[in-house]
Structure formats: C-alpha cells, structure tokens
C-alpha beads as a LAMMPS data file, in Angstrom:
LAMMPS data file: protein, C-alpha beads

323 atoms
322 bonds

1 atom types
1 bond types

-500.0 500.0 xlo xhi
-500.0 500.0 ylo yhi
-500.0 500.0 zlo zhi

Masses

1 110.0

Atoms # bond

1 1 1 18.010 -18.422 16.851
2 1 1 15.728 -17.935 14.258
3 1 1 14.358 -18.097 10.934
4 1 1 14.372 -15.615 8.310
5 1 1 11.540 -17.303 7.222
6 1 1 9.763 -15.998 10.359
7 1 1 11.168 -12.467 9.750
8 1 1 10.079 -12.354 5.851
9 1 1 6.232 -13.409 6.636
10 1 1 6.304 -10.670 8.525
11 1 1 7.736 -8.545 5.987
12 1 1 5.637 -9.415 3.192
13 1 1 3.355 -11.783 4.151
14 1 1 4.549 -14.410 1.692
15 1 1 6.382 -17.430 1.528
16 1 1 10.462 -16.953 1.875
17 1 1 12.630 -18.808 -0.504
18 1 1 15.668 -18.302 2.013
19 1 1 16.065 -21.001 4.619
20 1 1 19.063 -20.160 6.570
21 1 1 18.882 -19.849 10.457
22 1 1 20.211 -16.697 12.247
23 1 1 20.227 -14.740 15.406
24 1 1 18.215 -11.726 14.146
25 1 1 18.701 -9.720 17.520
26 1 1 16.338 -7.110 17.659
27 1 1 16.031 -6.563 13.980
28 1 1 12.460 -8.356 14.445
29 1 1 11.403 -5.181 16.659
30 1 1 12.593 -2.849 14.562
31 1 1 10.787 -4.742 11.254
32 1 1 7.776 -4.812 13.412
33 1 1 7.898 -1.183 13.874
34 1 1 8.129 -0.444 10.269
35 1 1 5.327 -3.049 9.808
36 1 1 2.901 -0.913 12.065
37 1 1 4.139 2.187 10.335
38 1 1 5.700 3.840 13.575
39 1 1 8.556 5.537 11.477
40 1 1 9.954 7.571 13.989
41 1 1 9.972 4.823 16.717
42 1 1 11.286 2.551 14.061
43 1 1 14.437 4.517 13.099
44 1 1 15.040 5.027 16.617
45 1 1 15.117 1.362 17.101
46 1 1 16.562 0.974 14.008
47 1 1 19.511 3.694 15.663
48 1 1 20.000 1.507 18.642
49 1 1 20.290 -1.910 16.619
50 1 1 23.296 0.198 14.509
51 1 1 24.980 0.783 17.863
52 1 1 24.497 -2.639 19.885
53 1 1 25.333 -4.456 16.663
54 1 1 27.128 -2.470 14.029
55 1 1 27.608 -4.607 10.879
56 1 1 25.905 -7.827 11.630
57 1 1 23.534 -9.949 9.587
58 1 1 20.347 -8.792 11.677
59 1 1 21.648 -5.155 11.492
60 1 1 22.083 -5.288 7.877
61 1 1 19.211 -6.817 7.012
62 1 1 16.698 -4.492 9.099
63 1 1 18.710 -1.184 7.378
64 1 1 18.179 -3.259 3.808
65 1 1 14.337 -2.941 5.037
66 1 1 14.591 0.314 5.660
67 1 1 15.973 1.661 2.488
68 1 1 13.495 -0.685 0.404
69 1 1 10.390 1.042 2.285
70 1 1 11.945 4.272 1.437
71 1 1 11.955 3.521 -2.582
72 1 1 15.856 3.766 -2.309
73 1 1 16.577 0.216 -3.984
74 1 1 19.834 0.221 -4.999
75 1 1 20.807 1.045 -1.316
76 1 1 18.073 -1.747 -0.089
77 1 1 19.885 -4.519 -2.317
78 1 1 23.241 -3.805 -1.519
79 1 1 22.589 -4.364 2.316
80 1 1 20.429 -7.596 1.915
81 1 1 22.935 -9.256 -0.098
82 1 1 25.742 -8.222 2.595
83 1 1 22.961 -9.236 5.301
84 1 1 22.523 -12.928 3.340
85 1 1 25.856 -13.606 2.232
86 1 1 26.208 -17.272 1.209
87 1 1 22.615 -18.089 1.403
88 1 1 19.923 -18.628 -0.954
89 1 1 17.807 -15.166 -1.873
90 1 1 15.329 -14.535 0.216
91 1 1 11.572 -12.738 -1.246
92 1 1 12.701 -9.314 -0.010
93 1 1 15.620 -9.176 -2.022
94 1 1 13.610 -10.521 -4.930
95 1 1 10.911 -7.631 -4.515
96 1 1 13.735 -4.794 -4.126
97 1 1 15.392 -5.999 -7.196
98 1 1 12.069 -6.666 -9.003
99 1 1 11.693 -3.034 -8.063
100 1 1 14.881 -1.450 -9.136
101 1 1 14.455 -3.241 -12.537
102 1 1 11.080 -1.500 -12.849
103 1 1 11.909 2.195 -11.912
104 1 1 15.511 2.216 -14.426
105 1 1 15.703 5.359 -16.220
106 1 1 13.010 7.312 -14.303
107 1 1 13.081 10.264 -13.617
108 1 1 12.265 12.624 -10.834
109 1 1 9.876 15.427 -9.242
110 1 1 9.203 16.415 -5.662
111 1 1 6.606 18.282 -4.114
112 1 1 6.554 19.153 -0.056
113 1 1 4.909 15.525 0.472
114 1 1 5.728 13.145 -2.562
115 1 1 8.746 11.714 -4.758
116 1 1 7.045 10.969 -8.068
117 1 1 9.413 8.698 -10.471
118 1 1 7.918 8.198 -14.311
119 1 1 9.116 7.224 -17.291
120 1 1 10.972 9.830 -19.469
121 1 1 7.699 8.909 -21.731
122 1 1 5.121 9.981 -19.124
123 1 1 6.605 13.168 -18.460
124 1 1 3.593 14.745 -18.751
125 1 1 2.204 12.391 -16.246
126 1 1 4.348 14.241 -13.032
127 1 1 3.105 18.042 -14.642
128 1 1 -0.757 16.702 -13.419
129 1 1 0.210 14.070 -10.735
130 1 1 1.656 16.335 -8.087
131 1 1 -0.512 19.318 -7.198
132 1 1 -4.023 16.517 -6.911
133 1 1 -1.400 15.363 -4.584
134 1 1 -0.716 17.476 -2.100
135 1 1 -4.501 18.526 -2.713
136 1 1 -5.704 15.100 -1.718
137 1 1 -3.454 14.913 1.573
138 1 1 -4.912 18.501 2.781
139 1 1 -8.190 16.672 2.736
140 1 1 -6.946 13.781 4.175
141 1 1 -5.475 16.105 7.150
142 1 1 -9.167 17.352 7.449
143 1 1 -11.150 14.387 7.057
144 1 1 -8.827 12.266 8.814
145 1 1 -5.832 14.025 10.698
146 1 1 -3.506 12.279 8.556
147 1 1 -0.065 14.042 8.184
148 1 1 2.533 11.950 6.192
149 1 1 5.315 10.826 8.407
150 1 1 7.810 11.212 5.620
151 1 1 8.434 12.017 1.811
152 1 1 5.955 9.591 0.180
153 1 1 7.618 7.955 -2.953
154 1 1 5.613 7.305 -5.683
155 1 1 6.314 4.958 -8.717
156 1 1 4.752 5.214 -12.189
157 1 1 4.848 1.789 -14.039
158 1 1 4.666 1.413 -17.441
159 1 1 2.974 -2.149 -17.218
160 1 1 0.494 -4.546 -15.494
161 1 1 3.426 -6.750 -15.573
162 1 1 5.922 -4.294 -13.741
163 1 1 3.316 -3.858 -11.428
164 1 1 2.930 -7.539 -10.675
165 1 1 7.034 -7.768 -10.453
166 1 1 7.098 -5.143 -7.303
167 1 1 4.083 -6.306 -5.848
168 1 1 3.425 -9.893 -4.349
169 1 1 0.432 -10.160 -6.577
170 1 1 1.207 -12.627 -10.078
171 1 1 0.631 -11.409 -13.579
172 1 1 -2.977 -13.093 -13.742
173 1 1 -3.962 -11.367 -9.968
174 1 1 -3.410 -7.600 -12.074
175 1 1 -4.943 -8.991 -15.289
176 1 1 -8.067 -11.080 -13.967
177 1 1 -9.151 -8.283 -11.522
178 1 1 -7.913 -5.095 -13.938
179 1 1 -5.514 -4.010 -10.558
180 1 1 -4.033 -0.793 -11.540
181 1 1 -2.409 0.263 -8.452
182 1 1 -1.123 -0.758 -4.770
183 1 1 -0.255 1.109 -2.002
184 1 1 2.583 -1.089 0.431
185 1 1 5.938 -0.710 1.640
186 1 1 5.510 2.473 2.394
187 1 1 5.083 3.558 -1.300
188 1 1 2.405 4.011 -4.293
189 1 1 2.764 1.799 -7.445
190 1 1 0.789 2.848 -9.946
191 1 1 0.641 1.269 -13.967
192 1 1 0.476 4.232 -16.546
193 1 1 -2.798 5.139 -18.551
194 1 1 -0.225 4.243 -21.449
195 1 1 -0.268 0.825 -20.849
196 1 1 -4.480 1.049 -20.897
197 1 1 -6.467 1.134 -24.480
198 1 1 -8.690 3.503 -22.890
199 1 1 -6.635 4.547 -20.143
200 1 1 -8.556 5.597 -16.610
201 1 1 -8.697 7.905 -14.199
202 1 1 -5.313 7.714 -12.934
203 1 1 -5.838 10.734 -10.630
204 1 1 -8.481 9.404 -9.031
205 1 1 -6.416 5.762 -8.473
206 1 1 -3.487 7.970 -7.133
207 1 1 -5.985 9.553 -4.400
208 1 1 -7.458 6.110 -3.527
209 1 1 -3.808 4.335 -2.761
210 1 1 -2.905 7.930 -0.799
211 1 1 -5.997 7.150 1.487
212 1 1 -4.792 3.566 1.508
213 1 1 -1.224 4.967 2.788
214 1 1 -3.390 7.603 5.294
215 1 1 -5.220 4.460 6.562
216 1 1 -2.054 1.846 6.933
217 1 1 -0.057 4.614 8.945
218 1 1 -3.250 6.392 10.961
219 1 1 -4.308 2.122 12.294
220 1 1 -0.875 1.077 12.728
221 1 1 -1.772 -1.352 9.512
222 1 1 -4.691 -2.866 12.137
223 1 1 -7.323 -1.918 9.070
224 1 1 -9.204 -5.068 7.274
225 1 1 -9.237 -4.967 3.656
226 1 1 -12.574 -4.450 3.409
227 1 1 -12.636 -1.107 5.790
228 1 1 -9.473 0.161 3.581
229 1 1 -11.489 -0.432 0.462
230 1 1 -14.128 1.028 1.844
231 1 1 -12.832 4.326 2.738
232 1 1 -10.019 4.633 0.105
233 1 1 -13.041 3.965 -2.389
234 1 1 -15.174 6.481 -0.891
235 1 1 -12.796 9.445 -0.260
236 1 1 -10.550 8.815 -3.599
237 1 1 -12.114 12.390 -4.964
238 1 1 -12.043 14.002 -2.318
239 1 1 -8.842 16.022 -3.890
240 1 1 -12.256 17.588 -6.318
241 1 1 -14.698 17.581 -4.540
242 1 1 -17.095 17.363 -1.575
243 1 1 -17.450 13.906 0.070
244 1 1 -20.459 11.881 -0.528
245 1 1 -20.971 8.155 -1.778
246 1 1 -20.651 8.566 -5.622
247 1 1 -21.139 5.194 -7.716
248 1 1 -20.662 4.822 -11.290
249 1 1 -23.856 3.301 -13.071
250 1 1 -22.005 0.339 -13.697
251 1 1 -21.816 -0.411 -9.599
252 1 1 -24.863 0.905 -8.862
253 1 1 -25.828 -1.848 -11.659
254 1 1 -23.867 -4.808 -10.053
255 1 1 -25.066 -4.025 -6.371
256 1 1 -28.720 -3.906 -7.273
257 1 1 -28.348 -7.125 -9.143
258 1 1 -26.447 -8.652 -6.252
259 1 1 -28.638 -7.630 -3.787
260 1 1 -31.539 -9.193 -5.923
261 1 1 -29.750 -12.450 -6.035
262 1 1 -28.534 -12.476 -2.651
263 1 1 -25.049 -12.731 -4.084
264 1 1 -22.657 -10.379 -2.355
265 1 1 -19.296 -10.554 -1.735
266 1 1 -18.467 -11.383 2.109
267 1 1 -16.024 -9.208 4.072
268 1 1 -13.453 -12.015 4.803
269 1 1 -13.527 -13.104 1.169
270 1 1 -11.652 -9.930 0.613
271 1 1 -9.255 -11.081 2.368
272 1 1 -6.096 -10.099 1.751
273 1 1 -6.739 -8.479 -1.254
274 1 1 -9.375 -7.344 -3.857
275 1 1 -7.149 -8.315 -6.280
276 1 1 -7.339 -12.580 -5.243
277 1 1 -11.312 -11.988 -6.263
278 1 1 -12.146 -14.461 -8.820
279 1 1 -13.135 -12.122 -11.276
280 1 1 -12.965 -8.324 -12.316
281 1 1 -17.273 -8.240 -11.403
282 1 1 -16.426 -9.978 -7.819
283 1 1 -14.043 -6.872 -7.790
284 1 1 -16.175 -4.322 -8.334
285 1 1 -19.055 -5.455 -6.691
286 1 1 -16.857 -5.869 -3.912
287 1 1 -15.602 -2.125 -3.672
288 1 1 -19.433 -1.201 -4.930
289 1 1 -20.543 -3.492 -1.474
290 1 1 -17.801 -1.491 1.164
291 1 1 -18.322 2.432 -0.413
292 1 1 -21.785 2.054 0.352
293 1 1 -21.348 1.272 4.038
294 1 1 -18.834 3.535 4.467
295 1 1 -21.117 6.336 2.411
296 1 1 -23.454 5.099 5.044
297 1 1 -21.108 5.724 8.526
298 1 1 -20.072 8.871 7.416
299 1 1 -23.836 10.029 6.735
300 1 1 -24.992 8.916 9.979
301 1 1 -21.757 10.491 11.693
302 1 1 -19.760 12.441 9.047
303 1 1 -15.572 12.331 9.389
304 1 1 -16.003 12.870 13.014
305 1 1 -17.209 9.410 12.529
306 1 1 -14.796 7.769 10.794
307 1 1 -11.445 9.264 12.814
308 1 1 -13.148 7.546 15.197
309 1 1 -13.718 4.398 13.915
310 1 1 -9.790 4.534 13.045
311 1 1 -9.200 5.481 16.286
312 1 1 -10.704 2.645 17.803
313 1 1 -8.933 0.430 14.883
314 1 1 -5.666 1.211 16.059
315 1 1 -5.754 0.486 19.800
316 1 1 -7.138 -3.250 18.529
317 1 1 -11.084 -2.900 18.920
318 1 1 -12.280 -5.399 15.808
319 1 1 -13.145 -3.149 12.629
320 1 1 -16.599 -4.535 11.856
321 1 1 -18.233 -3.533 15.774
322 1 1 -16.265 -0.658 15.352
323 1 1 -18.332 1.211 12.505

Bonds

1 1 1 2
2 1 2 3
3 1 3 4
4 1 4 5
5 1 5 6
6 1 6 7
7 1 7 8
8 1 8 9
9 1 9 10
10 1 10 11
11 1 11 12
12 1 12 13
13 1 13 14
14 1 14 15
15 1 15 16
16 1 16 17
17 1 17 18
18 1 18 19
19 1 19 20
20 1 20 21
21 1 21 22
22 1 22 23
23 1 23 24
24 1 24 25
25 1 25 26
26 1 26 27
27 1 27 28
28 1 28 29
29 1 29 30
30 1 30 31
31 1 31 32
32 1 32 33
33 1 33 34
34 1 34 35
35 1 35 36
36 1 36 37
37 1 37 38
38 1 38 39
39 1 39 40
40 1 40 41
41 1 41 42
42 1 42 43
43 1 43 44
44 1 44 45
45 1 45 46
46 1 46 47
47 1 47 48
48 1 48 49
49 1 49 50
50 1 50 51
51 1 51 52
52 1 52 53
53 1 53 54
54 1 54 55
55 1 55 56
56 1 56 57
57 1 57 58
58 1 58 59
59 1 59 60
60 1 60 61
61 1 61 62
62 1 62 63
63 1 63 64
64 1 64 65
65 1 65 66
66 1 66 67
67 1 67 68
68 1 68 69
69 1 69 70
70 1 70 71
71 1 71 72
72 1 72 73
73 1 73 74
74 1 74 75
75 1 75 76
76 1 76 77
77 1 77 78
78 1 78 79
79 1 79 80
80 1 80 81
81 1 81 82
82 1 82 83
83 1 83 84
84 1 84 85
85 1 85 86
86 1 86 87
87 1 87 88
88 1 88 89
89 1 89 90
90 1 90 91
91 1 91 92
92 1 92 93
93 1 93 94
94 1 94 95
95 1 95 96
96 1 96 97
97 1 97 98
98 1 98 99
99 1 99 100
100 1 100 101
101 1 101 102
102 1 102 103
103 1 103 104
104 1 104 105
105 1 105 106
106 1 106 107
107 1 107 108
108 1 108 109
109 1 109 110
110 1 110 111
111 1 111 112
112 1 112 113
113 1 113 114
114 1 114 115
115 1 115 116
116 1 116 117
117 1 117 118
118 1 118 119
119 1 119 120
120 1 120 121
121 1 121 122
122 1 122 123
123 1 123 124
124 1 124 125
125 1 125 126
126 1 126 127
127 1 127 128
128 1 128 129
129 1 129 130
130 1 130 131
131 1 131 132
132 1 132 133
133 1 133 134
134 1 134 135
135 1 135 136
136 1 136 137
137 1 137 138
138 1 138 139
139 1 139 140
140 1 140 141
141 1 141 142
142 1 142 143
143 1 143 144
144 1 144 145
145 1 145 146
146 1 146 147
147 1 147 148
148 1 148 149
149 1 149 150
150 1 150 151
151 1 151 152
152 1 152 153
153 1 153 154
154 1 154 155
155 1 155 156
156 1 156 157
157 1 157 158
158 1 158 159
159 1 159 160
160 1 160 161
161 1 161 162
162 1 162 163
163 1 163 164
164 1 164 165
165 1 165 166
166 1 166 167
167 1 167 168
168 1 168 169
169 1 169 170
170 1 170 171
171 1 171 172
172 1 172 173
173 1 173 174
174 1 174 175
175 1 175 176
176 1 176 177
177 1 177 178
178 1 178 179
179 1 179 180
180 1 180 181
181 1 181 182
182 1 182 183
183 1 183 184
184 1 184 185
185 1 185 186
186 1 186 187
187 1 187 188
188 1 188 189
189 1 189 190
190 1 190 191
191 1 191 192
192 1 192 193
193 1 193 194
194 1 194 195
195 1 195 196
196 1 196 197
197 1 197 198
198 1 198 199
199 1 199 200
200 1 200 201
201 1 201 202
202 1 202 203
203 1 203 204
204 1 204 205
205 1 205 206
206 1 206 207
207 1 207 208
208 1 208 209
209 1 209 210
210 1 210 211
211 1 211 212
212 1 212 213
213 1 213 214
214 1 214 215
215 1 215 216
216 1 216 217
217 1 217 218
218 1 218 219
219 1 219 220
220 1 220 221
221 1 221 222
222 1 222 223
223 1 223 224
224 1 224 225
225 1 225 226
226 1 226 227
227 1 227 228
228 1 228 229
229 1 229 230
230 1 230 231
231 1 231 232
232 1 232 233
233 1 233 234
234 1 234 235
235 1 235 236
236 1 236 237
237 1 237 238
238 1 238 239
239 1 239 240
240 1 240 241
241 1 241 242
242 1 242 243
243 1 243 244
244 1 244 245
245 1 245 246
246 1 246 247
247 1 247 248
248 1 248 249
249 1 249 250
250 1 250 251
251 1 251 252
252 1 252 253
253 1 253 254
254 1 254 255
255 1 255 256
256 1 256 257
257 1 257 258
258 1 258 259
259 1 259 260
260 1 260 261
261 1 261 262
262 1 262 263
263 1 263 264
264 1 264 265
265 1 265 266
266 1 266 267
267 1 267 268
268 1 268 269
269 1 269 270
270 1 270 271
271 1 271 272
272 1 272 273
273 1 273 274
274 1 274 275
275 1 275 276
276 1 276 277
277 1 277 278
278 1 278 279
279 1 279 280
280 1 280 281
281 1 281 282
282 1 282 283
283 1 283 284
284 1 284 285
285 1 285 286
286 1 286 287
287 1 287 288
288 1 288 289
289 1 289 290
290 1 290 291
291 1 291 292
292 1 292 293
293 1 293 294
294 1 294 295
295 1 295 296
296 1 296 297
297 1 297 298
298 1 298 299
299 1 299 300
300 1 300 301
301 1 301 302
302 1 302 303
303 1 303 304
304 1 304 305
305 1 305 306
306 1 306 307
307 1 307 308
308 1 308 309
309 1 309 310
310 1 310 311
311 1 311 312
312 1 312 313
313 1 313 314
314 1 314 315
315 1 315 316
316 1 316 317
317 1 317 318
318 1 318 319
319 1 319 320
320 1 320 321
321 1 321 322
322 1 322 323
C-alpha cells in the first residue's frame, strides 16, 4: 500500500494535495516509464496493467497519465476523477484541468511531427509555427539522432498567467524571470507574442523547448538543468542556420561583467529551473554562462561530441565529467 503522494512527486515533482492510501499495482512502473520518456515500453506496460487490472484505481489513474502527456485533457480528467473517486484532488488533476481551461476554443493544425493548438486570434501564428518545426527536428535528427517518438502537441497560450496555470511554476516564477515557454509532460507551452509589448522571437523559443523535448526523451530525462539550458540555448536556431555559439550583446554584456566580478551563476543554483532564479539578469546570465560551454564542447568536438555526451547521460555517467 501506498501513497499517491509518492506516485505524484514522481509525476510532477511537487507537493500532492491528495492524501489517500492505495494499492497502486504496477501503475508506479508504468508512470516511471513515461517519466524516463520510454513511450513505447510505457504503453506496453501501460497494455499489461489494462489486462491484469482492468478498471481499478491504479489502472485508471496511470491511463489518466497517459492521456494528460498526450495533450488529450478532457480524456486525462475524466479517468483521474474515476481513478480518485471520493478523495480530495490530487496536483495532477489540478494541472490537467488547469490545462483544459487554457487550450478552450483552440483550434488545430498538424504537420508529420507536431499538433499545434492556438487561439482563433493567433491564427496566423500556426501559418509560420509549423514548417520551422519540422525544420528544427531535421536538424535535431542530424545533430543529435533525435526522432520524435510520437505526435508532439504543442500549445499556444495567450498569457504569462495561462502559462503559469499548466505549468508548476506560480505567476511571479513567469513574471520575475520573463519565462515564455516550457517544455514537460511530453508537450510545448508556449505564451503568444500577443501577450508581449514588444513581442519576441517566438520561433526561436519554439526551437529551444523542441531541443528541450529532443534532450528529455534522447537522456531518459537524466539531463541537469544546466546541460538542457545549455544545449537548447545553443542549438535553438539551428532550424536557420549553421551552429555556432551566437550571444546577443546584451549576454555577451552580463557575462563579461560577471566574470569581472566573479559573480556567476553556479550549476546547482539552476536547479530545477531557470525560472526559480531570483531575477530576470540571474536568468540570463545563467543561459549566457551554459551556451558558452556548450559553444565550447561542440568546438572542441562538434555534434559528434555532444551525442556523446548524451549518450553517456543516459546510461547514468554524471553530466558535468561527462562534457
């Protein structure tokens, strides 16, 4: 007997407001599988579960898991609140409704890898988001040997605040660091340029979560935050161009001045997200900080290089001895 407690912090890494006890079976395999990004093995396991116990709390909660990672909400709430009859809501339910609330309305394009849902208002948004797409995972597959496992789905928000509500970051983690987009649970959230004065280079943010999602699935999720920062920052235009470390003035600015104060921004304290940083400057010194030492391995070694450092990464050798 267990606790969903136990189950949920390994779903989502956060505290769970449910504090019922039940015999989750195998479910916790099957979650774990999901959690390493081993789809196939996953709904295999996931196949079994469904025939050893058909119906049951553990059952229903695991498929609930399932449908959430797979942007299908709707489907995802129905089957936790049949898995948690009776019982207070737990955080996954939260998040999948959170999510469903969000998304209302959209609407929907496809492309061979991707399931982009927009407002009816950002239209034009899915007309330019989909072909820098499917360019960015072609140089993913040759930089990296990533392949996506399955039909990526990928939400456009039209808020900070929306983005907060499907994410476990709060409304002051998006606003204090200027977070405009998370890759987790198997998806890409993204806040429309709508929502920014000046907007930003949305594209670009779209290719840095996809390298995010290439990283998660190609380490079995084994990746530190600052090596996924690191190489999401430094390949995010790769969909336009050659790679090559690239900083704006701005971080070239904020490295140079925290290299002359010895101030830099430690690995662990990036830990578990940029988005915790104090400040929007911790933040982009921060992803100024891991670009350059990425920029650096692949110079020395080029991709060759880093598939191997992800390699290594995902059969449990420790990131920073790694590169």
């Amino acid at each position: 007997m267990k606790r969903w407690g136990c189950l949920l912090l390994l779903l989502v890494a956060a505290p769970a407001r449910a504090e019922h006890v039940v015999d989750v079976g195998n479910a916790e395999a099957v979650i774990e599988l999901y959690n390493q990004w081993r789809y196939a093995d996953a709904e295999r396991a996931l196949d079994q579960l469904r025939q050893n116990v058909p119906g049951q709390a553990e059952t229903l909660y695991a498929e609930g898991y399932e449908r959430f990672l797979s942007g299908a909400y709707p489907e995802a709430i129905a089957k936790l609140k049949a898995a948690s009859v009776g019982v207070p809501t737990d955080e996954l339910l939260h998040l999948a409704e959170g999510a469903a609330t969000t998304i209302a309305g959209h609407e929907e394009r496809r492309s061979q890898h991707f399931a982009i849902r927009f407002p009816p208002e950002d239209a034009v948004l899915a007309d330019y988001a989909l072909e820098p797409l499917e360019a960015a995972t072609a140089t993913l597959k040759n930089d990296l040997g990533f392949v996506p496992p399955r039909r990526i789905p990928v939400d456009i928000l039209r808020s900070p605040a929306d983005l907060a509500l499907v994410t476990a970051l709060t409304v002051e983690d998006v606003e204090r660091t200027g977070t405009i987009a998370v890759s987790k649970w198997g998806r890409i959230m993204l806040t429309s340029p709508r929502a920014m004065r000046l907007g930003y280079a949305w594209l670009d943010s779209l290719s840095h979560e996809l390298v995010h999602y290439a990283i998660a699935f190609l380490t079995h999720d084994r990746a530190p935050v600052w090596l996924q920062e690191g190489l999401a920052k430094f390949l995010e235009y790769r969909w336009r161009k050659p790679p090559g470390l690239d900083l704006t003035p701005s971080m070239q600015h904020l490295l140079a001045k925290g290299l002359a104060s010895n101030r830099l921004i430690s690995f662990d304290s990036m830990h578990p997200s940029m988005a915790k940083l104090p400040t929007s400057e911790d933040a982009a010194l921060a992803f100024a900080e891991v670009a350059t030492a990425i920029g650096l391995l692949h110079a020395t070694g080029g991709a060759a290089a880093l598939r191997q450092v992800l390699s290594m990464v995902a059969e449990g050798a420790d990131a920073r001895l790694a590169v």
